[in-house]
BAPA-652683 format. One record per residue (C-alpha): residue in one letter; x, y, z; residue number from 1. Coordinates in pm, whole numbers, plus 32768, in hexadecimal, padded with zeros to 4 digits. Layout:
// residues N
<zamar><mike>A</mike><X>X</X><Y>Y</Y><Z>Z</Z><kedo>NUM</kedo></zamar>
...
// end
This chain:
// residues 93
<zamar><mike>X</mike><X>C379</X><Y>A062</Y><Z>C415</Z><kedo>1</kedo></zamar>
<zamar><mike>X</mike><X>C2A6</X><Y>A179</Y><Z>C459</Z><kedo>2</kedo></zamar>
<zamar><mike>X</mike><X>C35B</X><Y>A2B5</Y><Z>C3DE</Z><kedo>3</kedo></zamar>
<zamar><mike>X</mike><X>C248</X><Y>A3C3</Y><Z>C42E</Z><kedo>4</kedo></zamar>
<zamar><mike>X</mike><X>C242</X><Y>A383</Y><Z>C56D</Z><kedo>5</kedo></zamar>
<zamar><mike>X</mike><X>C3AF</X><Y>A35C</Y><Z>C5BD</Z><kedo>6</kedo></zamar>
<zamar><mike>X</mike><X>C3D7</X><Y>A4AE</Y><Z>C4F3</Z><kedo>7</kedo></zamar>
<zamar><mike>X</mike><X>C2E6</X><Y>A52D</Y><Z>C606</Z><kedo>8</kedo></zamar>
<zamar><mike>X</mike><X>C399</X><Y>A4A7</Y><Z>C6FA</Z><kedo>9</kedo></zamar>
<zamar><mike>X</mike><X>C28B</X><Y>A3D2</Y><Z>C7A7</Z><kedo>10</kedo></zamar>
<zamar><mike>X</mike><X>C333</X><Y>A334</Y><Z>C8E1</Z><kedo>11</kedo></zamar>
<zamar><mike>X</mike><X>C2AD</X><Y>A202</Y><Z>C8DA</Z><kedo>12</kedo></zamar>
<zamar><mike>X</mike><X>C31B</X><Y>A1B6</Y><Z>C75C</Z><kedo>13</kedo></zamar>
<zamar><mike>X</mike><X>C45F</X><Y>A25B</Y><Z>C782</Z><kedo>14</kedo></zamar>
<zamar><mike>X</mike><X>C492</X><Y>A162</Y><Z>C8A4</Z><kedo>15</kedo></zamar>
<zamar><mike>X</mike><X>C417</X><Y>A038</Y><Z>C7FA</Z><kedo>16</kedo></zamar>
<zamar><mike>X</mike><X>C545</X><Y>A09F</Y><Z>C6DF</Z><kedo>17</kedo></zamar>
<zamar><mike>X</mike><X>C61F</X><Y>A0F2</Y><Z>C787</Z><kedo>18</kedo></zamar>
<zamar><mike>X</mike><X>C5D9</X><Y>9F67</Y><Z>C868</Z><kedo>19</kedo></zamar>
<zamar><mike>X</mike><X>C5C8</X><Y>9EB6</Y><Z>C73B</Z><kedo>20</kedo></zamar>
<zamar><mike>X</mike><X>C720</X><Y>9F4B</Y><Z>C695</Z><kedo>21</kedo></zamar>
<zamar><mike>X</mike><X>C7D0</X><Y>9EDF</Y><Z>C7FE</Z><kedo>22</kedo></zamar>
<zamar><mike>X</mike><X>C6FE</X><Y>9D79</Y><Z>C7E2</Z><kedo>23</kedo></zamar>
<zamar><mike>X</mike><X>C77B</X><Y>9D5B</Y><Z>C65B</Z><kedo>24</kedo></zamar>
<zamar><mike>X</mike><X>C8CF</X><Y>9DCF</Y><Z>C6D0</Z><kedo>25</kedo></zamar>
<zamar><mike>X</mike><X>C909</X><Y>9D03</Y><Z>C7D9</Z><kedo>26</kedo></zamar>
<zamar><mike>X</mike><X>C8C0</X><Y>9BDC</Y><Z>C72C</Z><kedo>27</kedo></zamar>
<zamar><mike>X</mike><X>C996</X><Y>9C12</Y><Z>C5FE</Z><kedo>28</kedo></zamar>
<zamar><mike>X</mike><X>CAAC</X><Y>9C41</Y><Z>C6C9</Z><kedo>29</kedo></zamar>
<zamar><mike>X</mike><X>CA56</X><Y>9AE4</Y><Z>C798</Z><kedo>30</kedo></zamar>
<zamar><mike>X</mike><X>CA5B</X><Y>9A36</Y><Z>C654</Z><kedo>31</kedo></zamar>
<zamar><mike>X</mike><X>CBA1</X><Y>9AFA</Y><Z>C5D7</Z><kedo>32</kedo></zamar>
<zamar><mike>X</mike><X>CC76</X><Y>9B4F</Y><Z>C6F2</Z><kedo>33</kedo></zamar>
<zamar><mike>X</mike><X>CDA2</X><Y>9B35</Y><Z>C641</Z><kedo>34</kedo></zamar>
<zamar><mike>X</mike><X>CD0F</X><Y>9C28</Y><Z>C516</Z><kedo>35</kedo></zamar>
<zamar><mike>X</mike><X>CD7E</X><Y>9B3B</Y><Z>C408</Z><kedo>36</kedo></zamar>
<zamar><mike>X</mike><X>CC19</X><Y>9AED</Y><Z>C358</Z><kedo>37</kedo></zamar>
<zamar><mike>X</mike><X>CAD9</X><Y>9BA5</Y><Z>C397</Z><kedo>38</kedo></zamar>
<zamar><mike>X</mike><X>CB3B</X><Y>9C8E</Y><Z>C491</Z><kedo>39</kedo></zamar>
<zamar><mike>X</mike><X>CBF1</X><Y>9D58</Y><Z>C39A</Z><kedo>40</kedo></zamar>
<zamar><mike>X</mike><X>CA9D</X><Y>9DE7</Y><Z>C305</Z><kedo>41</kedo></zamar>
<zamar><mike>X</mike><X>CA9B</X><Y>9E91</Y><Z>C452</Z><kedo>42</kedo></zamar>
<zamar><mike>X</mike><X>CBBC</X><Y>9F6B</Y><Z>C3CE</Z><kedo>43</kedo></zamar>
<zamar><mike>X</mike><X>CB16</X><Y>9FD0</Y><Z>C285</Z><kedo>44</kedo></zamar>
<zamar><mike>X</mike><X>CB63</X><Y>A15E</Y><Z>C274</Z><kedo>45</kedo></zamar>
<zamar><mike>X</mike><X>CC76</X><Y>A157</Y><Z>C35A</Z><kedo>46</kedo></zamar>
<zamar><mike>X</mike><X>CDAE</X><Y>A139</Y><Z>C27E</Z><kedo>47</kedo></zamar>
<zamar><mike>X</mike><X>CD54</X><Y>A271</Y><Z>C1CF</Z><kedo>48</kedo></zamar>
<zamar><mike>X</mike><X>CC8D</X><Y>A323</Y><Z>C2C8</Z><kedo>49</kedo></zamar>
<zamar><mike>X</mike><X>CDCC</X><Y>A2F1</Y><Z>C3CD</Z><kedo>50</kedo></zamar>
<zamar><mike>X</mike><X>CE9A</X><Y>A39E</Y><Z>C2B9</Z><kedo>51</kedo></zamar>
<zamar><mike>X</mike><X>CD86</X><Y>A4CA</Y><Z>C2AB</Z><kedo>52</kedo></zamar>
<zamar><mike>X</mike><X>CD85</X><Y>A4DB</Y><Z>C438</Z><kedo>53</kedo></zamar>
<zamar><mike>X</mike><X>CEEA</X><Y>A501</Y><Z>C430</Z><kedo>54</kedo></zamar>
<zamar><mike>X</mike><X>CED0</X><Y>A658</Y><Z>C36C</Z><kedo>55</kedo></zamar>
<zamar><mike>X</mike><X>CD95</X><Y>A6BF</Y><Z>C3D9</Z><kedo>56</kedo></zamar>
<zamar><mike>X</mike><X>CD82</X><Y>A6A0</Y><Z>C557</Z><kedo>57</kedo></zamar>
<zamar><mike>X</mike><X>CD22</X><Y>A72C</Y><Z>C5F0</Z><kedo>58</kedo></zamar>
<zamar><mike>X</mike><X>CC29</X><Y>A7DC</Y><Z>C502</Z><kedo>59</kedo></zamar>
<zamar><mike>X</mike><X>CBB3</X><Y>A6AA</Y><Z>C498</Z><kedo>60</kedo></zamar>
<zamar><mike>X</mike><X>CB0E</X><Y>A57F</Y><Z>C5C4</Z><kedo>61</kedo></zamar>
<zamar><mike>X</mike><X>CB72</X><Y>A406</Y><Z>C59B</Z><kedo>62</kedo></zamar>
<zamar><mike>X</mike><X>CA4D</X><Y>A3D8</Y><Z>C4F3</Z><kedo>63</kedo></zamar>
<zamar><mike>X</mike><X>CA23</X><Y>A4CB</Y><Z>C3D9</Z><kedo>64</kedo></zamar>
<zamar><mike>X</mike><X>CB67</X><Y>A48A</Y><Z>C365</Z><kedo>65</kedo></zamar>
<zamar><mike>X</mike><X>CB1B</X><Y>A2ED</Y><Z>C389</Z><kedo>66</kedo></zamar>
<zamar><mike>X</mike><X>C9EA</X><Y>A345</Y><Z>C2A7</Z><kedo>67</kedo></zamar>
<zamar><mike>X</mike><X>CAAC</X><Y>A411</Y><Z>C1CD</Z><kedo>68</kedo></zamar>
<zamar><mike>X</mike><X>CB92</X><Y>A2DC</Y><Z>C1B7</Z><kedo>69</kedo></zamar>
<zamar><mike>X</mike><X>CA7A</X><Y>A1FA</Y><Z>C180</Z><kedo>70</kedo></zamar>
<zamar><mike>X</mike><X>CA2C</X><Y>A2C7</Y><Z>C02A</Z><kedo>71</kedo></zamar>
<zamar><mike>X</mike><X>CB47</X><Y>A2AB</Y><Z>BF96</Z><kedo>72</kedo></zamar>
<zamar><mike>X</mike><X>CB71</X><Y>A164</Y><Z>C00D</Z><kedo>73</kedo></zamar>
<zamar><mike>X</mike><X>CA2C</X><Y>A0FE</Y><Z>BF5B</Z><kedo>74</kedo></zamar>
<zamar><mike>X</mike><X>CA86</X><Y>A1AE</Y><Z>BE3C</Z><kedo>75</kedo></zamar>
<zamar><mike>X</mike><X>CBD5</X><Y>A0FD</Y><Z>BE01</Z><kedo>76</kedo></zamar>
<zamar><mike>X</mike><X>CAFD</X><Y>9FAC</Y><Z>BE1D</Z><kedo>77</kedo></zamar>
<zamar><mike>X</mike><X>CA4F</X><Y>9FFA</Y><Z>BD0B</Z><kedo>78</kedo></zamar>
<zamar><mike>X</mike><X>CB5B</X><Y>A089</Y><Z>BC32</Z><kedo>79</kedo></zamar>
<zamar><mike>X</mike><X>CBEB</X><Y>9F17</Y><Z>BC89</Z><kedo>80</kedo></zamar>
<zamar><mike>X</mike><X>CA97</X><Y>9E51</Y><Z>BC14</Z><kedo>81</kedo></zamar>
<zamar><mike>X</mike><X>CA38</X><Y>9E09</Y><Z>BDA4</Z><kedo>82</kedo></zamar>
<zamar><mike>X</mike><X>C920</X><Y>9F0B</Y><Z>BDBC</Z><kedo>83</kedo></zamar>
<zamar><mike>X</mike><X>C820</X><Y>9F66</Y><Z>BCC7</Z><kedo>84</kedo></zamar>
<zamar><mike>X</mike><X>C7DF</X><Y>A0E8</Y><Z>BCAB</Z><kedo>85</kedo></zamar>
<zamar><mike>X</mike><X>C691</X><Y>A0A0</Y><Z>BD6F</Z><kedo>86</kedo></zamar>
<zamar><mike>X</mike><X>C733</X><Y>A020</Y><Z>BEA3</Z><kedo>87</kedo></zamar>
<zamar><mike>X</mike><X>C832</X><Y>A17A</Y><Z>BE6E</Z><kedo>88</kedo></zamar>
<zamar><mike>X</mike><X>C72C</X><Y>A20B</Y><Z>BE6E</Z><kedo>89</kedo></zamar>
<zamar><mike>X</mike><X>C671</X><Y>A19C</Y><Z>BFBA</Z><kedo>90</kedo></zamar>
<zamar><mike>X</mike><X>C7B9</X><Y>A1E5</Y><Z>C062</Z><kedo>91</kedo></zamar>
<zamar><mike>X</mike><X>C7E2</X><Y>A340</Y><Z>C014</Z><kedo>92</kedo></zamar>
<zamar><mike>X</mike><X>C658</X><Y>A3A6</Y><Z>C039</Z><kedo>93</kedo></zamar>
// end
């Protein structure tokens, strides 16, 4: 990762990102196509963020809510013993 300069919005490592998340995609899906096993980390945030796009569009983008989602998400892991507070805490930084 190289946060700095995709904060800065260098070209060249916002398109090397933004490849590698269509790469990583793509192939989770080709081993999952029927989203029964690993493909369903793909929809981590979604379930809640969905429910915060449906009362805040459109205020809110896709994506802000899905991050939003993956929060709480995270945070109901841990409350159920699947995160530690250090992983929360990644997530929401």
């Amino acid at each position: 990762a190289h946060p700095k300069e995709i904060l800065a919005l260098d070209a060249d490592k916002l398109k090397y990102v933004v490849g590698e998340a269509i790469r990583l995609k793509a192939e989770v899906v080709a081993l999952d196509e029927k989203e029964q096993h690993v493909r369903s980390t793909l929809n981590f945030g979604h379930t809640v963020g969905h429910a915060v796009e449906a009362v805040k569009s459109p205020q809110m983008l896709h994506g802000e809510c899905v991050s939003i989602g993956m929060a709480i998400e995270a945070c109901l892991a841990r409350d159920l013993g699947e995160f530690t507070t250090a992983a929360v805490g990644r997530i929401i930084r």
